[in-house]
Each structure stands twice: as C-alpha cells, then as structure tokens.
C-alpha positions in Angstrom: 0.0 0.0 0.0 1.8 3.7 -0.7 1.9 6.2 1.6 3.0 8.8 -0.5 0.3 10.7 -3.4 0.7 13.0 -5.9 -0.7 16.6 -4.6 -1.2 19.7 -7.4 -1.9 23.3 -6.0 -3.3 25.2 -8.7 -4.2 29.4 -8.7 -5.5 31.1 -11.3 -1.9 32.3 -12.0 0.1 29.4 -11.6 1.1 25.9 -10.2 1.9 26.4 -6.6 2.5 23.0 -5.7 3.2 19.9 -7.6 4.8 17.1 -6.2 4.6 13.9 -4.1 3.6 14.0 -0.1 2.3 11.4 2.5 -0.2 13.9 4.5 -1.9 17.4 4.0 -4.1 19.1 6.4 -6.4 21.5 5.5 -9.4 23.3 6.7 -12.6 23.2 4.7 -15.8 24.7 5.3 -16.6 21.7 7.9 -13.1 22.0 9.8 -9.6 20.8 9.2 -9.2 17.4 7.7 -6.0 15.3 7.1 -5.8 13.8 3.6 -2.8 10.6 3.9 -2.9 8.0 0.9 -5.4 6.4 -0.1 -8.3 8.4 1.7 -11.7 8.0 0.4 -12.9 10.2 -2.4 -14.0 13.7 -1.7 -14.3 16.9 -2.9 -15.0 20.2 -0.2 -15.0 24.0 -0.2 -12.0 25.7 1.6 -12.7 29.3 2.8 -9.6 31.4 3.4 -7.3 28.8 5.8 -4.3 27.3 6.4 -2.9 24.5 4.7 0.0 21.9 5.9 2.0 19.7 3.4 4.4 17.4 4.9 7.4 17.6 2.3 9.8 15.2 0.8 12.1 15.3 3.9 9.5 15.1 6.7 9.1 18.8 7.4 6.4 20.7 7.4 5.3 23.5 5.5 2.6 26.0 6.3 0.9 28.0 3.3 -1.9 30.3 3.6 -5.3 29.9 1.2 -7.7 32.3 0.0 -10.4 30.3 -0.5 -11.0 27.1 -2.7 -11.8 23.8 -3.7 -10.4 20.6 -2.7 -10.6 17.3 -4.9 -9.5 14.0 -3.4 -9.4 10.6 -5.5 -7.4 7.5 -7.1 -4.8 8.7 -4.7 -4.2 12.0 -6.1 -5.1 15.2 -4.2 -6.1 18.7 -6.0 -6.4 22.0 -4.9 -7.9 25.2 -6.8 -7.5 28.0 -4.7 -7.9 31.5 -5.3 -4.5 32.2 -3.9 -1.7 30.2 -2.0 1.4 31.6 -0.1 4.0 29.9 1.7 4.2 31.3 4.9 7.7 32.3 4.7 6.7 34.7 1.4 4.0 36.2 3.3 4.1 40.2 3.2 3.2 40.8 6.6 3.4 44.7 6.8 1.1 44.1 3.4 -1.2 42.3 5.7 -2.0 44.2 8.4 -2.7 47.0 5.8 -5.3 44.9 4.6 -6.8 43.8 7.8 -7.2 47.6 9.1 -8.6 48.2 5.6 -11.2 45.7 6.0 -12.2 46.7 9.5 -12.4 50.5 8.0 -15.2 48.9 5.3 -16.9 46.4 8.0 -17.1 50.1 10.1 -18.2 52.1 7.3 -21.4 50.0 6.9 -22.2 50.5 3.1 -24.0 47.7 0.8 -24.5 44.3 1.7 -22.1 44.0 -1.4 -19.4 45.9 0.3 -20.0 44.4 3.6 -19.6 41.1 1.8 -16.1 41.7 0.3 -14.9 43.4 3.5 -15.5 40.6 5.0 -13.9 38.2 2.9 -10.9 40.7 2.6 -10.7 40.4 6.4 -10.7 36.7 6.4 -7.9 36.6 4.2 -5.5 39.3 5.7 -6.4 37.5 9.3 -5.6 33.6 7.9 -2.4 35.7 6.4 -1.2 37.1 9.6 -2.0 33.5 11.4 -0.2 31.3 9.0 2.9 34.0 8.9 3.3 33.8 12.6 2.5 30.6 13.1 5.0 29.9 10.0 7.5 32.1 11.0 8.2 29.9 14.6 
C-alpha cells in the first residue's frame, strides 16, 4: 500500500504546488481534515485557511489559502484555490494594511455587497497574519 500521493496546487496564476507528499491538512468549510494516501474520495470548499503539506524530507510546511476547492481521488489530491502563499513569502506589513482596511469597510457600513467583500478581505489578511506567525516559529 503507498503512503506517498501526488498533490497539485493550482491558482489562477500558476502551479503552486506539484509534487509527491504522505499527509496534508487543510481546513474546509466543515473543519480541518487530514488527507494521507489512499483516503476515500471527496471533494470540499476551503474558505480562506491554512494548509499543511508534509514535504519530501518530513518537514512541514505551512501555506496560507484564499479560499477554494479541494478534490480527493485515485490517490491523487487537487487544490484550486484563489490564492496560496508559503508562509515564509507572506508580506506581513502588506497584511496588516489589509486587515485595518477591511475593518475600515466592516465600520463604514455601506451595501451588503461591500459588507460582503470586507469581510472576505478580512478573512484573508487574518488567515495571512496567522499562517505567517505561526510559520515564522
């Protein structure tokens, strides 16, 4: 039986991640899940979360995701997010600019529209500033 799969991490702009791995952990819209080879079919939403692959040499690396799907099957793993950073490529200053710009909006109380997108902005530059820290240690 393998233990190792092939997981692809796939943005609009580009191949994050392609590569083997024996675990990921992510967080989907029902709470964080490990995926190790062999797990059962699935597919899931991801809102903005973090995201654990174990690499090659046994480490661990954090990324941050903004928001997604996940698609688990035939021992292969694939994720379509809107975004992916490695914690360690994180802009933190670039962050927190955004998070005090998304409470500004959430404050300003305009259309449900703008609510909306505040609050997904605030998600994201929150999930940021957690995976960075927690990243960073």
């Amino acid at each position: 039986m393998p233990t190792a799969y092939q997981l692809t991490v796939i943005t609009p702009e580009k191949t994050f991640f392609d590569g083997e791995t024996t675990q990921i952990i992510v967080r989907t819209t029902e709470g964080d899940i490990g995926i190790l080879a062999n797990h059962t079919s699935l597919v899931a939403s991801l809102p903005s979360g973090p995201m654990r692959i174990m690499m090659e040499d046994g480490s661990w690396r954090a990324a941050a995701v903004s928001s997604g799907l996940i698609k688990v099957g035939s021992n292969k793993v694939s994720v379509f997010a809107d975004a992916v950073e490695w914690a360690d490529e994180i802009d933190i200053e670039w962050a927190k600019r955004s998070l005090e710009d998304a409470k500004q909006r959430l404050s300003a109380k305009k259309s449900d529209r703008d609510m909306d997108l505040a609050e997904m902005k605030l998600q994201r530059a929150l999930n940021r500033i957690s995976v960075h820290d927690r990243g960073a240690k």
